[in-house]
Structures are given as structure tokens and as C-alpha cells.
C-alpha positions as CSV (number, residue, x, y, z in Angstrom):
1,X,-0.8,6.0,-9.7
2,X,2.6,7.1,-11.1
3,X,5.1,8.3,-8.7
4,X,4.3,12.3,-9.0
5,X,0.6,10.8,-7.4
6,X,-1.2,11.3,-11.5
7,X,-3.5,8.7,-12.5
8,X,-1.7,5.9,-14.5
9,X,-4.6,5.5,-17.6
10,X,-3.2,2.3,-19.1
11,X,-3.3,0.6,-15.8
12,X,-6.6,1.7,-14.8
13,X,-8.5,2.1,-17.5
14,X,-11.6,0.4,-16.1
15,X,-11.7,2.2,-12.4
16,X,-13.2,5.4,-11.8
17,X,-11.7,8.5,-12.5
18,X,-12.5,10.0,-8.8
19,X,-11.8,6.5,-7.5
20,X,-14.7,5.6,-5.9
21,X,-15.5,2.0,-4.6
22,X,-17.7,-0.5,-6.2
23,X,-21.7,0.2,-5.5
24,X,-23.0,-1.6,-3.5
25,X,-24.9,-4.4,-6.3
26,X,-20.9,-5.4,-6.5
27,X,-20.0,-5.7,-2.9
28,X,-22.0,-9.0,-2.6
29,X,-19.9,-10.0,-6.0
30,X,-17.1,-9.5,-4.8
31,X,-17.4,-11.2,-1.6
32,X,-18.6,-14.2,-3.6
33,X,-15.2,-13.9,-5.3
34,X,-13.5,-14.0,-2.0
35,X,-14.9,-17.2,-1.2
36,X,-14.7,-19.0,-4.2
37,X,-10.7,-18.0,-4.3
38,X,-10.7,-18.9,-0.1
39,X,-12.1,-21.8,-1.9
40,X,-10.2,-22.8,-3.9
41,X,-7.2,-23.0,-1.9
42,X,-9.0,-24.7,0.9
43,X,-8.9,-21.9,3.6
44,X,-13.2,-21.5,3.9
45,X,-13.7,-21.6,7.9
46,X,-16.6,-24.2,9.2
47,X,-17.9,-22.0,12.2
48,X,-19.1,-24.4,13.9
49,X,-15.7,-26.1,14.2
50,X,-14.2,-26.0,17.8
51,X,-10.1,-25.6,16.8
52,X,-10.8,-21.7,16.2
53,X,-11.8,-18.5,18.8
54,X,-13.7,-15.9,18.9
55,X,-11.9,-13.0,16.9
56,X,-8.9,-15.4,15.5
57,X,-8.1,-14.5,11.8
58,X,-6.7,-17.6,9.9
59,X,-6.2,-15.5,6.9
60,X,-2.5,-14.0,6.4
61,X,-1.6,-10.7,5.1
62,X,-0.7,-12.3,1.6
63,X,-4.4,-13.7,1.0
64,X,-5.9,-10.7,1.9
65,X,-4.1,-9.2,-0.5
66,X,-4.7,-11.5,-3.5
67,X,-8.5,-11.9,-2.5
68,X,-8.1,-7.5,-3.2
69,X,-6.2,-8.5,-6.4
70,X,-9.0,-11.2,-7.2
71,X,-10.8,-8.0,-7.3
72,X,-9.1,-5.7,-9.1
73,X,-9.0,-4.8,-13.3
74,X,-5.7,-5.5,-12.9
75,X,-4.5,-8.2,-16.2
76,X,-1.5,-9.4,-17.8
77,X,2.0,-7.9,-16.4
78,X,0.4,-5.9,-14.5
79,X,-1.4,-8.7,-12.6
80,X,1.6,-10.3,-13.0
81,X,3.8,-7.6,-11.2
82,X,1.3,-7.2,-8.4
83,X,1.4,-10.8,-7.8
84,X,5.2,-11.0,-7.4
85,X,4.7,-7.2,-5.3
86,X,2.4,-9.2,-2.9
87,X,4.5,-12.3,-2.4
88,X,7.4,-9.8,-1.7
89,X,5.3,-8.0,1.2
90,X,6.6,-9.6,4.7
91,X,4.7,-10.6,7.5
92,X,5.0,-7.1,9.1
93,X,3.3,-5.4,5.7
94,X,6.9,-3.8,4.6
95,X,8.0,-4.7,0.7
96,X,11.0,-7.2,1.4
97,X,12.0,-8.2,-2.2
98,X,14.2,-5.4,-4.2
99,X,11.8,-3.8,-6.6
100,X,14.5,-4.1,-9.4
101,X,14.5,-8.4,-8.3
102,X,10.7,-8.4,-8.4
103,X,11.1,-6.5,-12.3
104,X,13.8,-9.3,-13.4
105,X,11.4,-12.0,-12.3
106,X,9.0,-10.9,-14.6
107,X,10.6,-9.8,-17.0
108,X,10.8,-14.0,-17.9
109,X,7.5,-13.3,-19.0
110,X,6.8,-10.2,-20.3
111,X,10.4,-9.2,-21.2
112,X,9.6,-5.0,-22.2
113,X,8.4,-4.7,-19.1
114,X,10.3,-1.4,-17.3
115,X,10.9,0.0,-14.1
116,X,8.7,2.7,-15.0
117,X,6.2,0.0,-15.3
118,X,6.7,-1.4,-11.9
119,X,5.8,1.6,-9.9
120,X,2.2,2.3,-10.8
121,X,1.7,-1.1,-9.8
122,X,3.3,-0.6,-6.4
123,X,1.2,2.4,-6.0
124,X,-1.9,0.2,-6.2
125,X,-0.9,-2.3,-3.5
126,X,0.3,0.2,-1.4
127,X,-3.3,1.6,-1.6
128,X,-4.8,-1.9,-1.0
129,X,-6.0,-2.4,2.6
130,X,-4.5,-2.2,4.7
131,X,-3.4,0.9,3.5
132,X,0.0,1.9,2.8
133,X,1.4,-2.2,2.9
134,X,3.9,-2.9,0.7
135,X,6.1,0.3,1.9
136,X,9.4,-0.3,1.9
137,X,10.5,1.9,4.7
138,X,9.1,3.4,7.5
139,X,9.5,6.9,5.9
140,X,7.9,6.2,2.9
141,X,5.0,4.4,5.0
142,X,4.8,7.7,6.6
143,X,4.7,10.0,3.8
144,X,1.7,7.8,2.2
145,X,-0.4,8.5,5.6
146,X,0.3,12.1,5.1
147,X,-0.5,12.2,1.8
148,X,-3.8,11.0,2.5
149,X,-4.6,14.2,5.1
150,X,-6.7,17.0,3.7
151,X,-4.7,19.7,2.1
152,X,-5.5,21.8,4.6
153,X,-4.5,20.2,7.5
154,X,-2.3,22.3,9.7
155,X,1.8,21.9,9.7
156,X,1.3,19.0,7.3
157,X,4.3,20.3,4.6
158,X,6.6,20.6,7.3
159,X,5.6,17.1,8.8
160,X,6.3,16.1,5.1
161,X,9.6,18.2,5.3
162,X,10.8,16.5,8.4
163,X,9.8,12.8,7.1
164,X,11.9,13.6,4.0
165,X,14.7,16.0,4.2
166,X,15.0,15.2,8.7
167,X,13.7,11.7,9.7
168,X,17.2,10.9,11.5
169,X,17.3,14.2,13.5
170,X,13.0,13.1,14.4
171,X,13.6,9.7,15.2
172,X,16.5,10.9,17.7
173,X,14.2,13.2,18.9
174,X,17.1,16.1,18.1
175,X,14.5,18.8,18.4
176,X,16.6,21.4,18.9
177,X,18.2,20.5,15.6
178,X,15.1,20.3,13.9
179,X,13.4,23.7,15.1
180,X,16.7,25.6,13.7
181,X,16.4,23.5,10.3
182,X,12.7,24.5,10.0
183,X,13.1,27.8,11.5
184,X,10.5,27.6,14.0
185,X,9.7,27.1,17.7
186,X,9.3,24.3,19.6
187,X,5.5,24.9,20.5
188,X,5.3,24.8,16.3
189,X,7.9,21.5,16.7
190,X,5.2,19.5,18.7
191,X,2.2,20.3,16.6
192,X,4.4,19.6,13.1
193,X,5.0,16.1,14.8
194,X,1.9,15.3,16.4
């Protein structure tokens, strides 16, 4: 996806155009390809061993991230790009690395890449699950859960109003501020933030 939410056609040429997920004959390939990468870096679970309970996950956030990328059509930079993205995504699921550090990195390897390259890319992990990791505020983190409501969900441009042009006034809950901005009441206030 490009920043203005369009489809990026170079970078994914070989998914749907309505985005759908893989039928179901590809589910069981692509669970194949999870363990063959789990694998390969020695992380398959024995259940019957006795070191690990009931409901403990052994996997971290970044290789449930590359088994996704495993997955993808993504090749080349872009690969390479989402790779670096991923290793830049901290434990909590926020983007730590600068996105312009993560382009000079590697741009050692594929030296035209741009900026405007970089993005699309980010776009795609952010959409991994789970979804909206690799943010890089709580704000933006935010906006990418709204922007996955229905159109017509009720108060949702001013919740994306607030989130963008008010988030200090919200997260110091300065109503009263906020209800003059907006121009509305605080019975509308509630509903814009709930």
C-alpha cells in the first residue's frame, strides 16, 4: 500500500487485487512452510516434552513475522526491506529503528532504493498479524485500527480528527478543549472516543 492507502502494483503484483487470503489448498502449504523455516532454525516444539505448559508460546514476535514473510511474494529489496522492517519491530510490536536507518542499511545492497520505496513495504508489515505491528507511535497505531472500521461507522472522521490534529488534548483527557475544537457536545465527545 502507498501511503495515500492505493495499491502499490510493483510490490504486489502477485496478490489479489481485493486482497483476499490464500484458498484454502494453500493454507496446508503454507503451514508446511512454517515448519520447515521453524525448522530450520531449530525452534520445532516436541509436545511431549515436559519443560513447556499448556498455552506457553516459545515463538517471539520477530519469527512470527518472518514465518508471514516466508509467506509472502515479497523478493529482492523488497524482501530485503521487510526483513530489516521486522528486525527493527521491538518486543512491544512498535517500529524502533528510524525508517531512514533501516533505508541506509539497505541501500548497501540495492543502492536506488528510495524512501518512497520503503513505505509500501512498511504498509505490508503493519498489515501482517498482528495487525498494525511495526507502528511507530501510538497515534499512528491508532489511525491504522480506524482505518480498518467500515466507512460508515458513526463519529469515525472525528475519532480520526482527534488522533491526528488533538491526541495531546485526548490523552490529557482535556475534553472541554476538545468539544470546543470539534464544535460539539460532550454526549457527541464520548461516542467520538469510545
Amino acid at each position: 500500500l502507498s501511503p495515500d492507502g492505493n495499491m502499490a502494483h510493483d510490490k504486489l503484483s502477485s496478490l489479489s487485487a481485493d486482497g483476499a487470503t490464500a484458498p484454502m489448498e494453500e493454507s496446508s502449504e503454507r503451514f508446511d512452510d512454517y515448519h520447515a523455516v521453524q525448522q530450520r532454525r531449530g525452534k520445532v516444539l516436541n509436545p511431549d516434552s515436559d519443560n513447556i505448559y499448556e498455552g506457553q508460546n516459545q515463538e517471539s514476535l520477530q519469527d512470527h513475522l518472518t514465518w508471514q514473510l516466508e509467506c509472502s511474494p515479497l523478493r529482492g529489496a523488497d524482501r530485503a526491506l521487510a526483513e530489516a522492517i521486522i528486525d527493527g519491530i521491538g518486543d512491544s510490536g512498535y517500529l524502533q529503528e528510524n525508517l531512514e536507518d533501516i533505508l541506509h542499511f539497505v541501500q548497501q545492497r540495492y543502492p536506488s532504493l528510495t524512501m518512497d520505496d520503503v513505505l509500501p513495504v512498511l504498509k505490508i508489515i503493519q498489515h501482517y498479524d498482528p495487525f498494525g505491528v511495526g507502528s511507530r507511535s501510538v497515534q499512528e497505531y491508532l489511525l491504522l485500527q480506524l482505518n480498518e472500521l467500515p466507512a460508515d461507522t458513526p463519529y469515525l472522521s472525528l475519532a480520526r480528527r482527534v488522533l491526528s490534529d488533538y491526541l495531546p488534548q485526548l490523552t490529557n483527557h482535556d475534553f472541554r478543549t476538545l468539544c470546543q475544537r470539534l464544535s460539539i457536545k460532550e454526549d457527541v465527545l464520548k461516542e467520538v472516543i469510545a
